[in-house]
C-alpha distance (Angstrom), angle and dihedral (degrees) to the residues before:
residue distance angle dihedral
X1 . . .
X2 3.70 . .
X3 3.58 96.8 .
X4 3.56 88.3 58.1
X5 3.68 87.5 49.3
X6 3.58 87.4 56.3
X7 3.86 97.8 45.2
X8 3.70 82.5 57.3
X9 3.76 98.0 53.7
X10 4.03 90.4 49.6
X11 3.55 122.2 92.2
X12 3.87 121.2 -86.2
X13 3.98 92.3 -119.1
X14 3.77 90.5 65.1
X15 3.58 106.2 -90.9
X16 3.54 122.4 160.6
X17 3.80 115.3 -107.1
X18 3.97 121.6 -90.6
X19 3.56 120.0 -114.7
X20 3.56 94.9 -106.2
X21 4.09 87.5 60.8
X22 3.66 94.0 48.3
X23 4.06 92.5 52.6
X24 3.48 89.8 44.5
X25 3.99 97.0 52.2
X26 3.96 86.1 36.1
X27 4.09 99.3 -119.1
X28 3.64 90.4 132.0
X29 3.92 98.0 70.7
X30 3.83 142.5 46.7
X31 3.52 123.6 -149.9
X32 3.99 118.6 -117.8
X33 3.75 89.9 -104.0
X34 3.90 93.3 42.2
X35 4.00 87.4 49.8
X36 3.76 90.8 50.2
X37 4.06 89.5 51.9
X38 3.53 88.0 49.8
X39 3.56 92.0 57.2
X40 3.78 96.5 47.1
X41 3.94 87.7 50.5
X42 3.39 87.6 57.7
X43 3.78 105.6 45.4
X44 4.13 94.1 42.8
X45 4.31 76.8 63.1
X46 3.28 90.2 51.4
X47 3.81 102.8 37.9
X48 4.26 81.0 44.0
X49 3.88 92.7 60.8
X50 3.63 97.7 40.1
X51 3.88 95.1 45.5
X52 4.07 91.0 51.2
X53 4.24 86.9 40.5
X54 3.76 86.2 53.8
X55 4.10 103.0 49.3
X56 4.03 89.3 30.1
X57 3.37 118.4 32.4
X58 4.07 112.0 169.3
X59 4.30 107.9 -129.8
X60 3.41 117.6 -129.9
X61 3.76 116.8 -82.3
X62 3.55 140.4 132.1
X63 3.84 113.1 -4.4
X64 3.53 95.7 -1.5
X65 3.83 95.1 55.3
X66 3.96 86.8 58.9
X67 3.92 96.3 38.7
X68 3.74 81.3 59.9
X69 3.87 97.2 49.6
X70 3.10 99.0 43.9
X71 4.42 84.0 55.9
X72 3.03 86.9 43.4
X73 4.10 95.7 58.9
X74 3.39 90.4 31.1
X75 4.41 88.7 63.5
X76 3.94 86.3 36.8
X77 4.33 101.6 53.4
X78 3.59 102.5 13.0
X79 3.87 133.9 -83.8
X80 3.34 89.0 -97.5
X81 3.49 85.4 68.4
X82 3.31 95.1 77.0
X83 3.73 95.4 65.0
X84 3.70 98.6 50.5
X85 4.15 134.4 100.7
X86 3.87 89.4 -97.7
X87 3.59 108.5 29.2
X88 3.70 113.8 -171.0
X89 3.77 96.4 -104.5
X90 4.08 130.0 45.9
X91 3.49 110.8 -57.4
X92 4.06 90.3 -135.8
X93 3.95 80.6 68.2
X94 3.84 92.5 65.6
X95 3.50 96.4 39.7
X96 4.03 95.5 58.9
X97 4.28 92.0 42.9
X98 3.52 134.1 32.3
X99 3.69 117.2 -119.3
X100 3.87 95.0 -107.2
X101 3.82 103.0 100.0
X102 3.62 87.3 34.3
X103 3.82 100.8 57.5
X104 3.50 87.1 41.2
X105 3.88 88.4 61.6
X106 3.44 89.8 44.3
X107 3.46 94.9 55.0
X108 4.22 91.9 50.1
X109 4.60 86.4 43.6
X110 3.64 77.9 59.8
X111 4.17 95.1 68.0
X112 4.10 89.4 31.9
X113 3.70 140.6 -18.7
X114 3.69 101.7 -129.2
X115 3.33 132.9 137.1
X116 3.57 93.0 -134.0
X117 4.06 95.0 56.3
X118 4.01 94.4 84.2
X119 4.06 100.5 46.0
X120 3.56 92.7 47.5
X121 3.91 93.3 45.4
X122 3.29 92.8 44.8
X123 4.01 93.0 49.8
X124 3.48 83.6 55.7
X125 4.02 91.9 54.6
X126 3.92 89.2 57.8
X127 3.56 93.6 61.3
X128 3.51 86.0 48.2
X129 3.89 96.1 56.2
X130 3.97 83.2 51.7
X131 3.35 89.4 61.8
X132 3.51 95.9 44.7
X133 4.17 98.4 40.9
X134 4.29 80.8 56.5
X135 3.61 93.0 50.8
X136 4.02 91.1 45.7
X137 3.52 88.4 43.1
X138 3.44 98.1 51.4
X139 3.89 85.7 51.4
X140 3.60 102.1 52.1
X141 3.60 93.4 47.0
X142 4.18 99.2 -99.8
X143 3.33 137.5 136.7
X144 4.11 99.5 -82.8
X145 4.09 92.0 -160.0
X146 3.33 101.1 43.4
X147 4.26 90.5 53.3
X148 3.70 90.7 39.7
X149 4.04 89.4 44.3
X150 3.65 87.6 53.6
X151 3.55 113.6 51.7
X152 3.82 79.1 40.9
X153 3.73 97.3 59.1
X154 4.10 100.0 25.9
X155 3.63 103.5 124.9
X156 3.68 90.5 -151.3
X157 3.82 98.3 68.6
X158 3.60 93.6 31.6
X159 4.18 85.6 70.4
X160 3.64 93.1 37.5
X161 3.84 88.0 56.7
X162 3.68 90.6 72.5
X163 4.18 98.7 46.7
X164 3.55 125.5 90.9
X165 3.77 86.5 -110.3
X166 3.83 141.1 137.6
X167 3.75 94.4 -129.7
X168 3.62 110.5 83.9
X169 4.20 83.7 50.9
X170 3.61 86.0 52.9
X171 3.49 91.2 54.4
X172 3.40 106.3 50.4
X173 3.81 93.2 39.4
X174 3.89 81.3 55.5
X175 3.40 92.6 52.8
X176 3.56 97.6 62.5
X177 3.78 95.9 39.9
X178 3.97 83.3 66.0
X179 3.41 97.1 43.5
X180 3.71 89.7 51.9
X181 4.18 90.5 43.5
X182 3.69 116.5 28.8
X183 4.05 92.1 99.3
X184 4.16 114.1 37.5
X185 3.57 104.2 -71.8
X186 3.32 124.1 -125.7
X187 3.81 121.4 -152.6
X188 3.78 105.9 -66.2
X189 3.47 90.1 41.0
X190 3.43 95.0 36.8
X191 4.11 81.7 60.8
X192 3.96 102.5 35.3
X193 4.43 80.9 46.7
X194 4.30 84.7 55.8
X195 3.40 99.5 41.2
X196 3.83 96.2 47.4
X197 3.77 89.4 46.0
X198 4.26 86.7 51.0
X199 3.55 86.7 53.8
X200 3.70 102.0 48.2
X201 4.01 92.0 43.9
X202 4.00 78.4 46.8
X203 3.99 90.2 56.1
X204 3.80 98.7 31.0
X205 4.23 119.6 22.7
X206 3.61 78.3 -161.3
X207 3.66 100.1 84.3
X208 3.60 90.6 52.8
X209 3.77 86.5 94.7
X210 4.04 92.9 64.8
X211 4.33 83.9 64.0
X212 3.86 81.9 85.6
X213 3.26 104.1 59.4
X214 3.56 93.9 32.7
X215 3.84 86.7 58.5
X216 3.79 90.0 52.3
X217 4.10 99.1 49.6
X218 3.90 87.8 47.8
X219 3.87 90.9 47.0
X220 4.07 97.4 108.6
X221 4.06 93.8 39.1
X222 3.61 92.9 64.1
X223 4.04 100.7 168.4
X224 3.94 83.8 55.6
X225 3.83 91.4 55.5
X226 3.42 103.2 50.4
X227 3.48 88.0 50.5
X228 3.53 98.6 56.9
X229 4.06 88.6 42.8
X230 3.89 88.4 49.2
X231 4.05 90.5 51.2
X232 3.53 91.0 43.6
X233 3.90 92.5 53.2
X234 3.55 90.4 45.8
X235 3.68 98.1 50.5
X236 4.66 89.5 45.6
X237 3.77 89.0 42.3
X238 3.51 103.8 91.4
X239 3.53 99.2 43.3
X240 4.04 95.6 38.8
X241 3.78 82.4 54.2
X242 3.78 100.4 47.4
X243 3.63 96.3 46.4
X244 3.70 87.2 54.3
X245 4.17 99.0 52.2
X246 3.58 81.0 37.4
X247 4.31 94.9 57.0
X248 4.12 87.2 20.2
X249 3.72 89.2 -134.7
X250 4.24 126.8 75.4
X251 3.71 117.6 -66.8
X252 3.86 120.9 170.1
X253 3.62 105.6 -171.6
X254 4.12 119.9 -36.7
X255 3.88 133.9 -10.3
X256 3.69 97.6 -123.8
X257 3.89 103.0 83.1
X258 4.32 89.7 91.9
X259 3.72 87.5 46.7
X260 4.04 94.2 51.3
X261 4.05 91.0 40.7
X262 3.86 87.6 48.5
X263 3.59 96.1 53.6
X264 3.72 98.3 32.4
X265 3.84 89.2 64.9
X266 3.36 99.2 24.7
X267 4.14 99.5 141.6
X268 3.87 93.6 -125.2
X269 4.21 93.8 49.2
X270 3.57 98.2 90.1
X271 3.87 94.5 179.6
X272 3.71 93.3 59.2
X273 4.32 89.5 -131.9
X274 3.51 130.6 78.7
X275 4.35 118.4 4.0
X276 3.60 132.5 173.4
X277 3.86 84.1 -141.3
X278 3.91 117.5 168.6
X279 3.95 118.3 -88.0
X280 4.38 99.1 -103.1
X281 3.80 106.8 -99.7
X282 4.04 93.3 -129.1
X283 4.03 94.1 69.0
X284 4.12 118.2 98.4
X285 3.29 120.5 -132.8
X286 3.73 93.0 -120.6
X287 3.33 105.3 56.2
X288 4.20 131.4 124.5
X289 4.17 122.7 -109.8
X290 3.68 79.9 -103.7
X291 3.49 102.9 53.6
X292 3.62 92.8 34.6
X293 3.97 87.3 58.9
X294 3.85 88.9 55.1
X295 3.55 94.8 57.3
X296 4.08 88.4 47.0
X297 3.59 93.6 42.5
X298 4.19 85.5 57.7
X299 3.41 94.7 48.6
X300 3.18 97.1 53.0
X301 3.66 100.1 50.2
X302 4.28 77.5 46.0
X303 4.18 84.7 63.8
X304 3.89 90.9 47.3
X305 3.76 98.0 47.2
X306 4.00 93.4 40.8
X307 3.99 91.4 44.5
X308 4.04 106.8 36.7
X309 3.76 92.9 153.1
X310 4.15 89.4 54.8
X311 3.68 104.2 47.6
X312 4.25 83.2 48.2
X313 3.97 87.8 55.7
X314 4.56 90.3 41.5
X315 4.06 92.2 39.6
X316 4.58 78.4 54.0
X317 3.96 93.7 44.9
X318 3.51 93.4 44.1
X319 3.79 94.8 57.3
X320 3.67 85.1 44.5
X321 3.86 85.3 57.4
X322 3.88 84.8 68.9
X323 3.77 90.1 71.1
X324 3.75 96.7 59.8
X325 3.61 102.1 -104.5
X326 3.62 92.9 132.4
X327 3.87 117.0 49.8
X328 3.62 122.6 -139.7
X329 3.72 117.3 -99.7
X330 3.90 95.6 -128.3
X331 3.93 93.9 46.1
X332 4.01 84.9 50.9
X333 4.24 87.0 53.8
X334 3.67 97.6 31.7
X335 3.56 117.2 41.3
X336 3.83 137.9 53.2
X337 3.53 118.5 -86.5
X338 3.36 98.2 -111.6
X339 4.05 92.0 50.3
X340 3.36 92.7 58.5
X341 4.25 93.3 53.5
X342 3.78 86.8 46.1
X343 3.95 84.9 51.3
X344 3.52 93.4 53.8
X345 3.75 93.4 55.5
X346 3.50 96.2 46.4
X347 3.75 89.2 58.7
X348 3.30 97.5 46.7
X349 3.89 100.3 52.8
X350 3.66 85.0 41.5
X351 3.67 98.4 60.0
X352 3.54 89.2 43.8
X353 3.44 103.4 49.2
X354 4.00 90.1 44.9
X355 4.02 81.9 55.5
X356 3.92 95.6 53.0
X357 3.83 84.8 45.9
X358 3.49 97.8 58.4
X359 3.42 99.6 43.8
X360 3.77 83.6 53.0
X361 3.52 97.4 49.7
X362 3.68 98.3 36.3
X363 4.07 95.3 111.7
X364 3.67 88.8 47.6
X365 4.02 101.9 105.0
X366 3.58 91.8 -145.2
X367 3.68 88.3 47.0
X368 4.02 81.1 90.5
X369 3.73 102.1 67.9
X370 3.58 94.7 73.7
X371 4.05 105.7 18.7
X372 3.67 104.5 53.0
X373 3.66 90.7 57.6
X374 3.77 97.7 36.1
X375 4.44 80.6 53.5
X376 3.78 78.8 40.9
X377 4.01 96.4 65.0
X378 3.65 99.0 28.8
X379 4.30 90.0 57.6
X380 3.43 96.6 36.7
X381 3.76 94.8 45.7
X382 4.26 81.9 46.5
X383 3.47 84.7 57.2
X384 3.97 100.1 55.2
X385 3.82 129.9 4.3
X386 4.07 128.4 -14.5
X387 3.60 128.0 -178.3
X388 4.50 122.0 178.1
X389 3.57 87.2 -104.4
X390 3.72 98.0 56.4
X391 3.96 83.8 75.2
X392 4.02 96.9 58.5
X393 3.71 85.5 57.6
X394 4.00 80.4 55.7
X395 3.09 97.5 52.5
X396 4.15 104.1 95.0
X397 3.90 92.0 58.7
X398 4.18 87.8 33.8
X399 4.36 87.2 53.7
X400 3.53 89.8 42.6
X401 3.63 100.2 53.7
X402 3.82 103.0 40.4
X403 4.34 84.9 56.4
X404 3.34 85.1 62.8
X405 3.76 90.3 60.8
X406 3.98 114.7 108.9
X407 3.59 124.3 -145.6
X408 3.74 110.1 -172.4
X409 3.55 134.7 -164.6
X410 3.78 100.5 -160.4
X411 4.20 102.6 143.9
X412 3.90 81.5 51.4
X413 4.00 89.4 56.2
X414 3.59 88.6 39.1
X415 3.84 92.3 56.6
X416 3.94 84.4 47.1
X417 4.06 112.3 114.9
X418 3.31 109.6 -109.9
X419 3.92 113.8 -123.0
X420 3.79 121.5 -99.8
């Protein structure tokens, strides 16, 4: 009810309601008992993560073994290090990830070099994003518990918490970035919304593909877009323009983008994710990340035009993937069993729910703010590569739009007495 009275207060274009509207309809206070649940919701995410981190903590292999190097060197020579000519770890390690999640790990190396340091932290981080999910929600005119309940419970980032992964710092930058931009922002927002969104592209290139739809739902409040652009720019600069001294050509963010297109589509990958598929003929042995991802980047759009029909029938599985049909390959090797069902359900009902939310709320102006660029990164990532865990990094904008779903009982109320 008061959101609704608040909705109605806001301007027709949109806009987010004044202060004055959100005293009057109440959204600007919790009661003692509704700040007490609040803080419950957010420690059982916490106490979740660190429980599973502490009977089932991944080892060290494959990505994470490098995320944590790379921390590691980062704490040990500098974080600038990172950005330099001859970083302190293999250069092919900083041309497949951006130096968001490592720099972050460099930056918790610096108090102590356990292993323990980033699972903890990062437990810590979910209950953050609950906090800032029920704020957004609350905002945007959603159900704040049900948002904050889910990222909570989702079994899916409750594993993730404990890997030396990106994700979880995805999330939580996410978070914020739709707290700060689910109504039209106005300045501050409009620069804590860019500088989040920096940072999250800077941990995860991933979420790059939500700047389109982003773009498109701040099309009519132009001051508010260029700032977010402008903080955005400002936040990708430094890397964007070390990476290119460094390779003396153009690099935006990584090298890998050819590689994932190639494989993606290659014409044998019938899943339209992950493929062992043969390196293309046409690229020297000697050639830079950068060049090397030209050459990919060719071939793959090669496989696309020479197989129309099979990146059609891979662009449909991979938005299938967003149900949960295909489990990712860490939950598979990491977690019980039984964890990795219950993940699989949660995903499903999630993405479902999200989808009978947005075609619910899809004449709602503010509607935009979060599901053009949640459509944004589901298409584009159709269009090119998708792996399982590209949907936990999702899962912000996907929590936030399914509370927004109503279920209503009106034949009940209907068959209700009416009061004498």
């Amino acid at each position: 009810m008061t959101s609704r009275i608040a909705q109605q207060a806001a301007r027709e274009n949109g806009a987010s309601p004044t202060r004055k509207d959100e005293v009057s309809a109440g959204l600007n206070r919790l009661s003692r008992w509704q700040t007490a649940a609040l803080a419950a919701v957010c420690l059982l995410a916490v106490a979740l993560r660190l429980l599973f981190a502490w009977w089932f903590l991944p080892p060290l292999e494959s990505d994470f073994y490098w995320y944590r190097l790379a921390g590691l060197a980062a704490s040990q020579h500098g974080l600038a290090s990172l950005f330099s000519a001859d970083p302190p770890v293999p250069m092919w390690v900083l041309s497949l990830w951006p130096p968001g999640y490592p720099l972050f790990l460099g930056l918790l190396y610096s108090v102590t070099g356990s292993i323990w340091v980033a699972p903890i932290v990062q437990s810590i981080l979910g209950g953050l994003s609950c906090l800032t999910i029920f704020a957004a929600a609350r905002r945007w005119g959603a159900n704040p518990w049900a948002a904050a309940g889910t990222i909570a419970l989702y079994p899916h980032a409750i594993v993730y918490s404990a890997i030396h992964g990106a994700e979880t710092l995805t999330i939580f930058l996410l978070s914020i970035a739709l707290f700060a931009g689910v109504t039209s922002p106005r300045t501050r927002r409009a620069v804590a919304y860019g500088l989040s969104l920096g940072l999250a592209i800077l941990t995860r290139c991933h979420t790059m593909l939500l700047m389109p739809g982003i773009i498109l739902a701040l099309w009519n409040q132009r001051r508010a877009l260029v700032i977010v652009l402008c903080c955005v720019v400002l936040v990708l600069a430094p890397w964007a323009v070390s990476r290119s001294v460094v390779y003396q050509r153009p690099v935006f963010m990584t090298t890998f983008f050819g590689h994932l297109l190639y494989m993606g589509n290659y014409a044998e990958n019938t899943t339209g994710g992950y493929y062992d598929a043969p390196t293309p003929i046409e690229i020297p042995g000697d050639v830079t990340p950068p060049e090397e991802d030209v050459y990919y980047t060719a071939a793959g759009v090669r496989e696309i035009l020479l197989h129309p029909w099979h990146y059609v029938l891979v662009s449909a599985r991979r938005i299938v993937t967003w149900t949960g049909v295909e489990r990712d390959e860490w939950m598979q090797k990491y977690a019980p069993p039984w964890l990795g069902h219950l993940s699989l359900l949660a995903q499903l009902l999630l993405f479902f729910a999200a989808a009978a939310a947005a075609i619910e709320s899809w004449r709602d102006p503010r509607a935009r703010y979060v599901i053009w660029p949640a459509l944004s990164l589901v298409l584009l990532t159709a269009l090119s590569y998708h792996m399982p865990r590209y949907t936990l990094v999702a899962l912000p904008y996907f929590a936030l739009i399914a509370a927004r779903l109503r279920i209503r009982f009106d034949g009940i109320a209907e068959a209700a007495p009416a009061p004498h």
